[in-house]
PDB file of the backbone (N, CA, C, O) and the ligand in Angstrom, with CONECT records:
HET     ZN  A 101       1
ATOM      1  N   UNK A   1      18.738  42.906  35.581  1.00  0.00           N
ATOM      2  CA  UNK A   1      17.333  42.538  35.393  1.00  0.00           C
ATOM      3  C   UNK A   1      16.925  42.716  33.932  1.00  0.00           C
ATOM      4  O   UNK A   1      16.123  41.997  33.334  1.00  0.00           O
ATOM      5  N   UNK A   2      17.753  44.046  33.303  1.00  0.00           N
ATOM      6  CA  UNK A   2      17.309  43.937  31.444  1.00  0.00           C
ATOM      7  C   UNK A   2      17.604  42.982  30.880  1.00  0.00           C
ATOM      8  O   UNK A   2      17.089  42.461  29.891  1.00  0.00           O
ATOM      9  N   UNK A   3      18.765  42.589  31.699  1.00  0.00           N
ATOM     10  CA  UNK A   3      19.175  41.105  30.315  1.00  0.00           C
ATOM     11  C   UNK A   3      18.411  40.493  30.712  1.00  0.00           C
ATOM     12  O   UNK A   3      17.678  40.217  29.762  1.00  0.00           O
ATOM     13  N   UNK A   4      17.941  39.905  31.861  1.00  0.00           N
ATOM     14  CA  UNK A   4      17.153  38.635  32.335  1.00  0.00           C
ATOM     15  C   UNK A   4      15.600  38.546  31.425  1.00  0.00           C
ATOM     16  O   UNK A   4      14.948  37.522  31.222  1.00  0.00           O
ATOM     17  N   UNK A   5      15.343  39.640  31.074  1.00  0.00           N
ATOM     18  CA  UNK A   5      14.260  39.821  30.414  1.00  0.00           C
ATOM     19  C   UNK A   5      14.612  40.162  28.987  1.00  0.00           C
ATOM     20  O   UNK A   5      13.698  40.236  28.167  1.00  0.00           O
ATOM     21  N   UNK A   6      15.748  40.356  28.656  1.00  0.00           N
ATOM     22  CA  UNK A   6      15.868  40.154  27.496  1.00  0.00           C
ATOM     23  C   UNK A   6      16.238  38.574  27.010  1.00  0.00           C
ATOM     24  O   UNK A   6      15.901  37.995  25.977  1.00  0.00           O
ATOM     25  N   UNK A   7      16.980  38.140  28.038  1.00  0.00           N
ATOM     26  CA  UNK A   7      17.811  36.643  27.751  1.00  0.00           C
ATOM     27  C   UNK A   7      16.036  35.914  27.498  1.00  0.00           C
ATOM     28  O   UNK A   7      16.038  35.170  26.517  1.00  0.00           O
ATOM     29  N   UNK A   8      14.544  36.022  28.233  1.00  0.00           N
ATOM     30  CA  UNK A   8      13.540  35.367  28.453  1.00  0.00           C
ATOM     31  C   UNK A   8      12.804  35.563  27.387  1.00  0.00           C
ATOM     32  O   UNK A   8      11.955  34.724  27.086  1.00  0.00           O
ATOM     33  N   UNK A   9      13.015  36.813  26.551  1.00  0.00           N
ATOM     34  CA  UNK A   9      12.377  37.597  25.211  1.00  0.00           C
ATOM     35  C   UNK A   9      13.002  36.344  24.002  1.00  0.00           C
ATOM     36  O   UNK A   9      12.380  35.929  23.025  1.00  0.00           O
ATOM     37  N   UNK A  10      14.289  35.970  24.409  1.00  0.00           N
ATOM     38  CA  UNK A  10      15.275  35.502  23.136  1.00  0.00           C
ATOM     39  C   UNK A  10      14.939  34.262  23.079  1.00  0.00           C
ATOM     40  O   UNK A  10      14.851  33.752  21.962  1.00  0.00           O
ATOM     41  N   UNK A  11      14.654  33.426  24.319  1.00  0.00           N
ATOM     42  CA  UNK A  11      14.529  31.984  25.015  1.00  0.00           C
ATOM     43  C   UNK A  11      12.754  31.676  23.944  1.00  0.00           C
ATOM     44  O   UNK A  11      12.399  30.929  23.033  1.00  0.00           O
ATOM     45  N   UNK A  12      12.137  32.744  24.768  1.00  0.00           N
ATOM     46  CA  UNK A  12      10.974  32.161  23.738  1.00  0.00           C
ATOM     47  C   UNK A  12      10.237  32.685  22.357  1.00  0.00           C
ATOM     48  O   UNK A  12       9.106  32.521  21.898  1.00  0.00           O
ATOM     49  N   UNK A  13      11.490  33.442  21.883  1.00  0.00           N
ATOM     50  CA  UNK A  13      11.426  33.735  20.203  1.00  0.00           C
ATOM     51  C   UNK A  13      11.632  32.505  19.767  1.00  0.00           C
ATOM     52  O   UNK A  13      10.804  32.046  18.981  1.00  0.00           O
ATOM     53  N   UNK A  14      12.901  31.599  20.216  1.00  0.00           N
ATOM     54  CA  UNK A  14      13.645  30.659  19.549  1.00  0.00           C
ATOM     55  C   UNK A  14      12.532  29.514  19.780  1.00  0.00           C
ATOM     56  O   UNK A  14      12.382  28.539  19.044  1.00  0.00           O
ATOM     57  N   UNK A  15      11.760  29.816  20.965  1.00  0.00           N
ATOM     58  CA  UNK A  15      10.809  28.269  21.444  1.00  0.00           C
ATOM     59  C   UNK A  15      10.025  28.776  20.446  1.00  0.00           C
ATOM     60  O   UNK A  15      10.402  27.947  19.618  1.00  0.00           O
ATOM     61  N   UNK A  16       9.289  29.411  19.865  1.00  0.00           N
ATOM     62  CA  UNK A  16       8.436  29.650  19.093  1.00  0.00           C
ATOM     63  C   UNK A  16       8.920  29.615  17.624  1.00  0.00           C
ATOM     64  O   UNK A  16       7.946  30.000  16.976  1.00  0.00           O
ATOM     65  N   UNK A  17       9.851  29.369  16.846  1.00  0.00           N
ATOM     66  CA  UNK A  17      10.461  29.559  15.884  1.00  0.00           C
ATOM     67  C   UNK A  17      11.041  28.008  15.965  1.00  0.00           C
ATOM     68  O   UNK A  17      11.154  27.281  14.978  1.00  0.00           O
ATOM     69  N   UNK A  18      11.215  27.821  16.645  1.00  0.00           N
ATOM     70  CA  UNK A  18      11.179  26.224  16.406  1.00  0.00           C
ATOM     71  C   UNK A  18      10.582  25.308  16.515  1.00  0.00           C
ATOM     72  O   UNK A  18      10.736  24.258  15.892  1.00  0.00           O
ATOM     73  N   UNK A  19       9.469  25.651  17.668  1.00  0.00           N
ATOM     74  CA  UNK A  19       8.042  24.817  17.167  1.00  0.00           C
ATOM     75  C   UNK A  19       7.201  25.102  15.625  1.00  0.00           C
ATOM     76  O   UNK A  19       6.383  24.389  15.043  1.00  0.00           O
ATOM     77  N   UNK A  20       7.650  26.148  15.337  1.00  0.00           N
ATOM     78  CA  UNK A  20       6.837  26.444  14.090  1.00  0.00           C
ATOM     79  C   UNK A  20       7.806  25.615  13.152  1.00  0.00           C
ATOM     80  O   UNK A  20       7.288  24.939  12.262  1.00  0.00           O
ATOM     81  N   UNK A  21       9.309  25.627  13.312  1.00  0.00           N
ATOM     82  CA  UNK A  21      10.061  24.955  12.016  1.00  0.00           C
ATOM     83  C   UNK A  21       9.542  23.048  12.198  1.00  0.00           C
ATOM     84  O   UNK A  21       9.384  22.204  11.316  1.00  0.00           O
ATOM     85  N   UNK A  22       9.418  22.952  13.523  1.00  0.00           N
ATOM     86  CA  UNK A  22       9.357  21.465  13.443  1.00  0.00           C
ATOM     87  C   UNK A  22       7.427  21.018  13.338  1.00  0.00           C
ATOM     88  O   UNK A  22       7.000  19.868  13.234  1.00  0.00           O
ATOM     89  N   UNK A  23       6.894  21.805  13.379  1.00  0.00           N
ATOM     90  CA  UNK A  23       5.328  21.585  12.893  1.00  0.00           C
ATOM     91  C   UNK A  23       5.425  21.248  11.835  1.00  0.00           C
ATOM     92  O   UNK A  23       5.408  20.020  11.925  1.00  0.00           O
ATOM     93  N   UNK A  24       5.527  21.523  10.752  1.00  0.00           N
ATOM     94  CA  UNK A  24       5.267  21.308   9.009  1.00  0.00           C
ATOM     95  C   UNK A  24       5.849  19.978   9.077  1.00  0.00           C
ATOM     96  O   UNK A  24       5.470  19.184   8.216  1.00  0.00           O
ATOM     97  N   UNK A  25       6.800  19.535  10.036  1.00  0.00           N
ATOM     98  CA  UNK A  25       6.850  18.092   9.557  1.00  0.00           C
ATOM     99  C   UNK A  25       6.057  16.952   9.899  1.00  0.00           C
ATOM    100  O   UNK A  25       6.003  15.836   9.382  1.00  0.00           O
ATOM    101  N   UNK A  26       5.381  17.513  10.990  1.00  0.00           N
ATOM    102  CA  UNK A  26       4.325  16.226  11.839  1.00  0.00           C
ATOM    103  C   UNK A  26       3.565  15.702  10.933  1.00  0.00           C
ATOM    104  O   UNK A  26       3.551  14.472  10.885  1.00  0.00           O
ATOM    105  N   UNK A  27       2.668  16.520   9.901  1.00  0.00           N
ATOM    106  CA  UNK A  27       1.545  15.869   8.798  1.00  0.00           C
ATOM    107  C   UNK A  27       1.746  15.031   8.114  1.00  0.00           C
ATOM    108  O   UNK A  27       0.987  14.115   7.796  1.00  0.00           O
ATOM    109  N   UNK A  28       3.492  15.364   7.583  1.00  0.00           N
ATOM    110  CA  UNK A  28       4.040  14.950   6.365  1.00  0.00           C
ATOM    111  C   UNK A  28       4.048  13.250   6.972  1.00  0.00           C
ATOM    112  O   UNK A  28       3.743  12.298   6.254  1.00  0.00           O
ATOM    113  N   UNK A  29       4.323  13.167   7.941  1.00  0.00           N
ATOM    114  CA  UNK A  29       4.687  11.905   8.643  1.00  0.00           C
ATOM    115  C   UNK A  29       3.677  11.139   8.690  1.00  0.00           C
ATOM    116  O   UNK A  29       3.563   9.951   8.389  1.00  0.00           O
ATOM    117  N   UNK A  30       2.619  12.215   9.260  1.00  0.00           N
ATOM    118  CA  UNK A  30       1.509  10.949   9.775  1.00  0.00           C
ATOM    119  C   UNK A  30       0.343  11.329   8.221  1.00  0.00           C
ATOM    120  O   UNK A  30      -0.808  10.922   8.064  1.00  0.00           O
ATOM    121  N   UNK A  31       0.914  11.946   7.568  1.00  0.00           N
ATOM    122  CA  UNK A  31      -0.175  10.969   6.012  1.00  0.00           C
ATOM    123  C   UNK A  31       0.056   9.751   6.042  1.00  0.00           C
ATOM    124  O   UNK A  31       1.134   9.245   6.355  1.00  0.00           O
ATOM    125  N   UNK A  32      -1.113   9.076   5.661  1.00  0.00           N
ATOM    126  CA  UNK A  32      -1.063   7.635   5.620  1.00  0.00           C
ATOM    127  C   UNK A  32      -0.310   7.091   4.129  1.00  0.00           C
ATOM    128  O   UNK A  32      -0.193   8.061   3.381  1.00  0.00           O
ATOM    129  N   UNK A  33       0.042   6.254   3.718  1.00  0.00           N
ATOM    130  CA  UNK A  33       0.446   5.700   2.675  1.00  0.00           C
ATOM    131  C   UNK A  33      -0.258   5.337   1.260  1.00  0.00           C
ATOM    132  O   UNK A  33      -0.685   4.201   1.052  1.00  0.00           O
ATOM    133  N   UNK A  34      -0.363   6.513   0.173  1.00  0.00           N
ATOM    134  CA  UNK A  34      -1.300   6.181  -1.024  1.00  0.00           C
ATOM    135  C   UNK A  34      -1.687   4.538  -0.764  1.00  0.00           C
ATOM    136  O   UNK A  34      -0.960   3.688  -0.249  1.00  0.00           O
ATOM    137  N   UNK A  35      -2.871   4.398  -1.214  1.00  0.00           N
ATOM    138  CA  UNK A  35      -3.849   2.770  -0.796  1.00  0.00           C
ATOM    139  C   UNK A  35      -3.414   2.270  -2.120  1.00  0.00           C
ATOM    140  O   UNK A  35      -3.277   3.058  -3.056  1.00  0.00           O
ATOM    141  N   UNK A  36      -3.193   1.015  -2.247  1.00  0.00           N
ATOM    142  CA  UNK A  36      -2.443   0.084  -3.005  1.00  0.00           C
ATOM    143  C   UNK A  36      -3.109   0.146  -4.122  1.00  0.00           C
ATOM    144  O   UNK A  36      -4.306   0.398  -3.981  1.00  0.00           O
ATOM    145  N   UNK A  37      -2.521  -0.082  -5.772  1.00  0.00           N
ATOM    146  CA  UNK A  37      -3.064   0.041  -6.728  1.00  0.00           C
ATOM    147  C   UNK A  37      -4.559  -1.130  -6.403  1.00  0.00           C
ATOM    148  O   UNK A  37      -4.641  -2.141  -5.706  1.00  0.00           O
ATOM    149  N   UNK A  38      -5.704  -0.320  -7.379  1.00  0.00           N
ATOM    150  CA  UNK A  38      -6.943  -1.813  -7.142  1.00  0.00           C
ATOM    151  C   UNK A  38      -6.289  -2.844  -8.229  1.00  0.00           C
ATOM    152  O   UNK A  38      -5.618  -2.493  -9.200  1.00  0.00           O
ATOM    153  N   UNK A  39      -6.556  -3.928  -7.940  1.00  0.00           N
ATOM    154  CA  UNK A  39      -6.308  -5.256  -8.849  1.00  0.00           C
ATOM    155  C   UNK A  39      -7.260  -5.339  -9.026  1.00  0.00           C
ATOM    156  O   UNK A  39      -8.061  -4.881  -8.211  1.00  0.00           O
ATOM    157  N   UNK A  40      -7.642  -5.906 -10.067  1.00  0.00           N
ATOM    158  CA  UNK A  40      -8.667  -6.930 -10.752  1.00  0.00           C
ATOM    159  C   UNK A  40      -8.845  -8.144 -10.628  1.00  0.00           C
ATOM    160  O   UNK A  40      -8.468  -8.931 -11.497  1.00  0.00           O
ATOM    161  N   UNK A  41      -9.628  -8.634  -9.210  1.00  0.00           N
ATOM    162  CA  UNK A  41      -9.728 -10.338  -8.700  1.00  0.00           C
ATOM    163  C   UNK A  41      -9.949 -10.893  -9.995  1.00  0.00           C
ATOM    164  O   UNK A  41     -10.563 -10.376 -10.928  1.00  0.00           O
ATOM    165  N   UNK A  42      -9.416 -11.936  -9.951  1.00  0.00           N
ATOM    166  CA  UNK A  42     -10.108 -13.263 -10.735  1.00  0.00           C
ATOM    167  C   UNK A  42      -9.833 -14.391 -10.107  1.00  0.00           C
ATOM    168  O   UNK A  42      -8.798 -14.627  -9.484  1.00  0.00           O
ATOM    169  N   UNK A  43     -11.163 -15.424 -10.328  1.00  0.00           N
ATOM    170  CA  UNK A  43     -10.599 -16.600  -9.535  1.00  0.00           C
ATOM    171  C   UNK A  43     -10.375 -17.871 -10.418  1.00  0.00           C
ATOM    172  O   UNK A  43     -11.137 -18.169 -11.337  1.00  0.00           O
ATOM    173  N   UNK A  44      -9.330 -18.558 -10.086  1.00  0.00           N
ATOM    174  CA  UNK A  44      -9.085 -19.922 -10.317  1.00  0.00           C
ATOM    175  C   UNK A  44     -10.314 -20.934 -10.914  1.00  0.00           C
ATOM    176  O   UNK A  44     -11.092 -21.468 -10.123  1.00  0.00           O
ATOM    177  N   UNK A  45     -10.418 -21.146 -12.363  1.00  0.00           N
ATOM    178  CA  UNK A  45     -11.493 -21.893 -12.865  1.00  0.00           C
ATOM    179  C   UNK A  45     -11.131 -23.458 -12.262  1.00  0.00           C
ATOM    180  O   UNK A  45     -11.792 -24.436 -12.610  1.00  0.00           O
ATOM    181  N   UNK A  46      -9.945 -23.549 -11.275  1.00  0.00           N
ATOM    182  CA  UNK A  46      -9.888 -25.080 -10.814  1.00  0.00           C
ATOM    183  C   UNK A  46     -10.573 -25.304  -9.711  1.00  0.00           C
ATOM    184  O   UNK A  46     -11.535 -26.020  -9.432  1.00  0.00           O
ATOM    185  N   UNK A  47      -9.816 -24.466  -9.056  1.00  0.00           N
ATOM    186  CA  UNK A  47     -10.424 -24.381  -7.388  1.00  0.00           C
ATOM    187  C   UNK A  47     -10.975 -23.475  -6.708  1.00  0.00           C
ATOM    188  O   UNK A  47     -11.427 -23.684  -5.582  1.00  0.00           O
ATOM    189  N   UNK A  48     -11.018 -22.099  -7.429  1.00  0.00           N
ATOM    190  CA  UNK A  48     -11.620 -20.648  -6.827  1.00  0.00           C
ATOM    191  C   UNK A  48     -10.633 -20.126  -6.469  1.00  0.00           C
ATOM    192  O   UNK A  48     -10.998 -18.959  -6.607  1.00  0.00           O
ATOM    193  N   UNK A  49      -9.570 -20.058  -6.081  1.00  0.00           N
ATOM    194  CA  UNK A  49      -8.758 -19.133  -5.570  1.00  0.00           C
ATOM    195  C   UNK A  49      -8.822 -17.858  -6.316  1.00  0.00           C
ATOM    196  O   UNK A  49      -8.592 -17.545  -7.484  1.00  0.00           O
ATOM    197  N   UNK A  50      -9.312 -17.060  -4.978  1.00  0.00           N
ATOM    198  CA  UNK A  50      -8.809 -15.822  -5.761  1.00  0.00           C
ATOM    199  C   UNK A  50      -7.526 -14.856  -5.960  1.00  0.00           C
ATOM    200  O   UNK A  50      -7.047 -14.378  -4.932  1.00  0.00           O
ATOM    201  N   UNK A  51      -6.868 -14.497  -7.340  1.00  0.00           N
ATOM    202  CA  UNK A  51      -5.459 -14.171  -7.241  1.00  0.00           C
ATOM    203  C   UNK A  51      -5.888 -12.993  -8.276  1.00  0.00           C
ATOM    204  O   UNK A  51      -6.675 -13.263  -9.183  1.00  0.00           O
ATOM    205  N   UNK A  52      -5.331 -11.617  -8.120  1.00  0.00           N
ATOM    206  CA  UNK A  52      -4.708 -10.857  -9.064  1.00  0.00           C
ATOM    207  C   UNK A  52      -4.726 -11.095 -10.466  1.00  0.00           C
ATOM    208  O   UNK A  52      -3.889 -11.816 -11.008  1.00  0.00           O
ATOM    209  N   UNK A  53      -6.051 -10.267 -11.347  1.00  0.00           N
ATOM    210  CA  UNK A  53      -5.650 -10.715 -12.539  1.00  0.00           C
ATOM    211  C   UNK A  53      -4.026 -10.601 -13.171  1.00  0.00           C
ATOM    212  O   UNK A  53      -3.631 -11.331 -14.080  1.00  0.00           O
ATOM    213  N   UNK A  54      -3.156  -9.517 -12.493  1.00  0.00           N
ATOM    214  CA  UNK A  54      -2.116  -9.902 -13.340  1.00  0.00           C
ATOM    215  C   UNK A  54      -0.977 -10.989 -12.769  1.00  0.00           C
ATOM    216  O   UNK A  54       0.200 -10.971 -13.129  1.00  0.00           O
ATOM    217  N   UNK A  55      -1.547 -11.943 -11.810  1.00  0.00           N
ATOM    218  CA  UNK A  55      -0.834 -13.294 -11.790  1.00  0.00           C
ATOM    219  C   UNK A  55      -1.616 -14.272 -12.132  1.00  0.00           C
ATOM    220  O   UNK A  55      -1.431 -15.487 -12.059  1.00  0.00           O
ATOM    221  N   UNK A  56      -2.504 -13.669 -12.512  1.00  0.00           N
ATOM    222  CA  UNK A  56      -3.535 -14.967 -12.924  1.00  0.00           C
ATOM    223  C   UNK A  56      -2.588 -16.008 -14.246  1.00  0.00           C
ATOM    224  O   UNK A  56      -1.835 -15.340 -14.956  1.00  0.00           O
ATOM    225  N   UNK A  57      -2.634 -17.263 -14.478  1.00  0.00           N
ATOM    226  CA  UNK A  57      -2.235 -17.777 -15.718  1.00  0.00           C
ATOM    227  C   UNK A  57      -3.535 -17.915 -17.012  1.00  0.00           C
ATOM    228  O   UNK A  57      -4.584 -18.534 -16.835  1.00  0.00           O
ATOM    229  N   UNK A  58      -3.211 -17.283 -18.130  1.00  0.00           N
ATOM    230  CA  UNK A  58      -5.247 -17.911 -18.862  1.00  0.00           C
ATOM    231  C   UNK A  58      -4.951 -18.709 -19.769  1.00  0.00           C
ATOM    232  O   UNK A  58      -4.222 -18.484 -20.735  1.00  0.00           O
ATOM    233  N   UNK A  59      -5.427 -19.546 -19.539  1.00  0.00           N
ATOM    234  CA  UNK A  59      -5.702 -20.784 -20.035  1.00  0.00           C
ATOM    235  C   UNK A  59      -7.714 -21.490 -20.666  1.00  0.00           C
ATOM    236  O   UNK A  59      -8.900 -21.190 -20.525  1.00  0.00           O
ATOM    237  N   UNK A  60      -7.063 -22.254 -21.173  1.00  0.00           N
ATOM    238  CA  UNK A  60      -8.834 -22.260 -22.264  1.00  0.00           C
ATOM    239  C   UNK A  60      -9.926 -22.272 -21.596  1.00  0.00           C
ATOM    240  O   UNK A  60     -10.921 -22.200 -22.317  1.00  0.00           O
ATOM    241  N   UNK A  61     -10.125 -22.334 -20.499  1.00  0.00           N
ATOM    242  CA  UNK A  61     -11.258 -23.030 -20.268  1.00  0.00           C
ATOM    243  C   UNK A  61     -11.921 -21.515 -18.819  1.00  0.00           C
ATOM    244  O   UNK A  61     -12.847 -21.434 -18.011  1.00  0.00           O
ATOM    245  N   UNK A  62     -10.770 -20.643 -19.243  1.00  0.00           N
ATOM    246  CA  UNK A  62     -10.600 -18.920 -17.797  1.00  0.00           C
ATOM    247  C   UNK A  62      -9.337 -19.270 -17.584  1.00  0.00           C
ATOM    248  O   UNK A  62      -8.484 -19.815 -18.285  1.00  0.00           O
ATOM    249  N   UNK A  63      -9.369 -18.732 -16.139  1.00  0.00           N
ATOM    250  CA  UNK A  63      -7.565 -18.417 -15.872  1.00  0.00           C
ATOM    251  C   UNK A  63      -7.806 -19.341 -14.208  1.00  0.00           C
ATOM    252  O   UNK A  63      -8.707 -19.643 -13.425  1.00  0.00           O
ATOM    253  N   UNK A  64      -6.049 -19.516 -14.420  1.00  0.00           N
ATOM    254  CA  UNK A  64      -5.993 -20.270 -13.391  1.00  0.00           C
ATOM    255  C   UNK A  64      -4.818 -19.430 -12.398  1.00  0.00           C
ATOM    256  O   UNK A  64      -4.088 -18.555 -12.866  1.00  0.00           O
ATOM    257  N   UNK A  65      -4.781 -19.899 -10.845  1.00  0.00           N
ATOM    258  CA  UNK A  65      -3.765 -19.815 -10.283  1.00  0.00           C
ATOM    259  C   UNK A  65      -2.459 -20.189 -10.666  1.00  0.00           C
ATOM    260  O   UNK A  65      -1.605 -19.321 -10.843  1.00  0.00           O
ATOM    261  N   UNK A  66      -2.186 -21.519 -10.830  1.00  0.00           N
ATOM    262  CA  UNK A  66      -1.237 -22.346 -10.989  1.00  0.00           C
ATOM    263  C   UNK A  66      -1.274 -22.956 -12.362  1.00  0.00           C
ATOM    264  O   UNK A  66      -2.383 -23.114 -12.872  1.00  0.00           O
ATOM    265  N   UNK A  67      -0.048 -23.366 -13.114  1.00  0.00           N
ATOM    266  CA  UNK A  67      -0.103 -24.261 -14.362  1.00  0.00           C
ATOM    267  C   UNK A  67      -0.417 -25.276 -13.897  1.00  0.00           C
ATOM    268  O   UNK A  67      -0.862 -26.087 -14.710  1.00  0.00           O
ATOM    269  N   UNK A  68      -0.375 -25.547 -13.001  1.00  0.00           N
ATOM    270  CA  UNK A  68      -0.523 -27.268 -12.047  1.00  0.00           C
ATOM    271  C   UNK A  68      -2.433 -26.978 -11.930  1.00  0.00           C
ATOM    272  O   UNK A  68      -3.005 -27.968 -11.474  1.00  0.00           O
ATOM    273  N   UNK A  69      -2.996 -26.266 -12.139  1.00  0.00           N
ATOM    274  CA  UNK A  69      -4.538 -26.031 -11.958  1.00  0.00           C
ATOM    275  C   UNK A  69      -4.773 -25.760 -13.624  1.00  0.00           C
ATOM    276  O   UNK A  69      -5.777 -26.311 -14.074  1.00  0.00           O
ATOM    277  N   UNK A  70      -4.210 -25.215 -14.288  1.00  0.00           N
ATOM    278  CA  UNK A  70      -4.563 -24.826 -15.668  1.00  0.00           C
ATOM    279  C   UNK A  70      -4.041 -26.079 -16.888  1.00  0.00           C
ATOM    280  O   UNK A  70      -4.301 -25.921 -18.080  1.00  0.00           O
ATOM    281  N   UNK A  71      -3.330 -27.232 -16.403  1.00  0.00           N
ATOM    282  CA  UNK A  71      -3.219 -28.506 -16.422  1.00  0.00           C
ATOM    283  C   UNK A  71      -4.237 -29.167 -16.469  1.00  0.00           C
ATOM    284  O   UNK A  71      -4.866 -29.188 -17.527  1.00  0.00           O
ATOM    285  N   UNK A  72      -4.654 -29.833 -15.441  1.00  0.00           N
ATOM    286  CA  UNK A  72      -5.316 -30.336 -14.294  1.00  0.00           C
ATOM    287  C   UNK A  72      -7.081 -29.772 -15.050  1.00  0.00           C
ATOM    288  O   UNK A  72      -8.012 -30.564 -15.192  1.00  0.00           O
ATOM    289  N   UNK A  73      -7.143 -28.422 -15.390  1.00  0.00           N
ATOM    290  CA  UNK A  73      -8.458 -28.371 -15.583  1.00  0.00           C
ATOM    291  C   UNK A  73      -8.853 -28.703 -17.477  1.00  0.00           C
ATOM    292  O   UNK A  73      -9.891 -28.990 -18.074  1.00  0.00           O
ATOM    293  N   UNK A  74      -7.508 -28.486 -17.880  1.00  0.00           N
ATOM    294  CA  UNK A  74      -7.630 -28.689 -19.274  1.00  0.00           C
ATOM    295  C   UNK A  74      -7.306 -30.002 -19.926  1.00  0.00           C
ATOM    296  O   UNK A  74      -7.315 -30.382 -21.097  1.00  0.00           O
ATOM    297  N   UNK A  75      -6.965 -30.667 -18.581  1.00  0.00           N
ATOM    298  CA  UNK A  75      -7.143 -32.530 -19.163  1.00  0.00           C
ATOM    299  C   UNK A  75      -8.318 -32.919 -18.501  1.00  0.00           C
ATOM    300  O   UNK A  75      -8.504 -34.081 -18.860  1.00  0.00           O
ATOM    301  N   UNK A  76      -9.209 -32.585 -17.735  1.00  0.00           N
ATOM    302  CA  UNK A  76     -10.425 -33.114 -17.553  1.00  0.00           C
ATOM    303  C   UNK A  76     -11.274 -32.649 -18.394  1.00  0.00           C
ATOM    304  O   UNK A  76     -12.287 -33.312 -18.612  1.00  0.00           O
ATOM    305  N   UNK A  77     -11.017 -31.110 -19.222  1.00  0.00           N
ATOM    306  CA  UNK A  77     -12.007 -30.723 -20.516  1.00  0.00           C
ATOM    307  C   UNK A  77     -11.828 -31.641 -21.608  1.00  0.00           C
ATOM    308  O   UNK A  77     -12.704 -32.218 -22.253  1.00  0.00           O
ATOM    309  N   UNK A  78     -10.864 -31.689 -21.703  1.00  0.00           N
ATOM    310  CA  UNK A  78     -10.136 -32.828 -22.519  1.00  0.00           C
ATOM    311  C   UNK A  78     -11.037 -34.187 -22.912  1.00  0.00           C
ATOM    312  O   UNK A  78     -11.588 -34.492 -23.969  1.00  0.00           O
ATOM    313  N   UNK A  79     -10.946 -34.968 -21.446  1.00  0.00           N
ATOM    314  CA  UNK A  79     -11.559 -36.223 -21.000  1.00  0.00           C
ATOM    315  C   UNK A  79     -12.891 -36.129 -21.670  1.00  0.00           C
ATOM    316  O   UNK A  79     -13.199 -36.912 -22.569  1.00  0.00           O
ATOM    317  N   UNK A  80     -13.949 -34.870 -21.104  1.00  0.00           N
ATOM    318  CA  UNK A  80     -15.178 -35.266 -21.639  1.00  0.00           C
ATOM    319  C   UNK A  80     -15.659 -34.780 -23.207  1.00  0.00           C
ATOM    320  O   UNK A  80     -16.746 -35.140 -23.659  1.00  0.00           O
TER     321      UNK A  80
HETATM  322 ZN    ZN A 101      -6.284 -23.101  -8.578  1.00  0.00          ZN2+
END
C-alpha cells in the first residue's frame, strides 16, 4: 500500500511538471503574427487603382500602376 501511494505521489509530480513544461508553449503559438508593414497607398493617375507606393511606377503626370497606364496617360498629356 506505501508504494501504491508513493507510485500516485510520483504519477502526479510528473503530471504536474509536465503540464507546467508544456504551458509556456501554448502563448508562444497562439501570438498572432506581427501585422504587416503599413504601405503607403497611392493610386493610379490612369485608372485609380490602388497599389503600394513602393510598386507604384512615377511618371510625370503622379504614379501609375502599370507602364502600359504611365504610357497611355503621358500620350494623352502629350495630345493636349
Ligand atoms: Zn492604372
Amino acid at each position: 500500500m506505501k508504494y501504491l501511494v508513493l507510485l500516485l505521489i510520483l504519477g502526479a509530480l510528473f503530471f504536474v511538471l509536465g503540464a507546467r513544461r508544456a504551458r509556456p508553449r501554448e502563448p508562444e503559438a497562439r501570438t498572432p503574427a506581427p501585422p504587416p508593414e503599413v504601405q503607403a497607398m497611392v493610386s493610379c493617375a490612369e485608372c485609380g487603382t490602388h497599389l503600394p507606393a513602393n510598386e507604384a511606377l512615377p511618371g510625370k503626370g503622379g504614379v501609375f500602376c502599370s507602364s502600359a497606364h504611365r504610357a497611355s496617360f503621358e500620350a494623352r498629356q502629350g495630345q493636349s
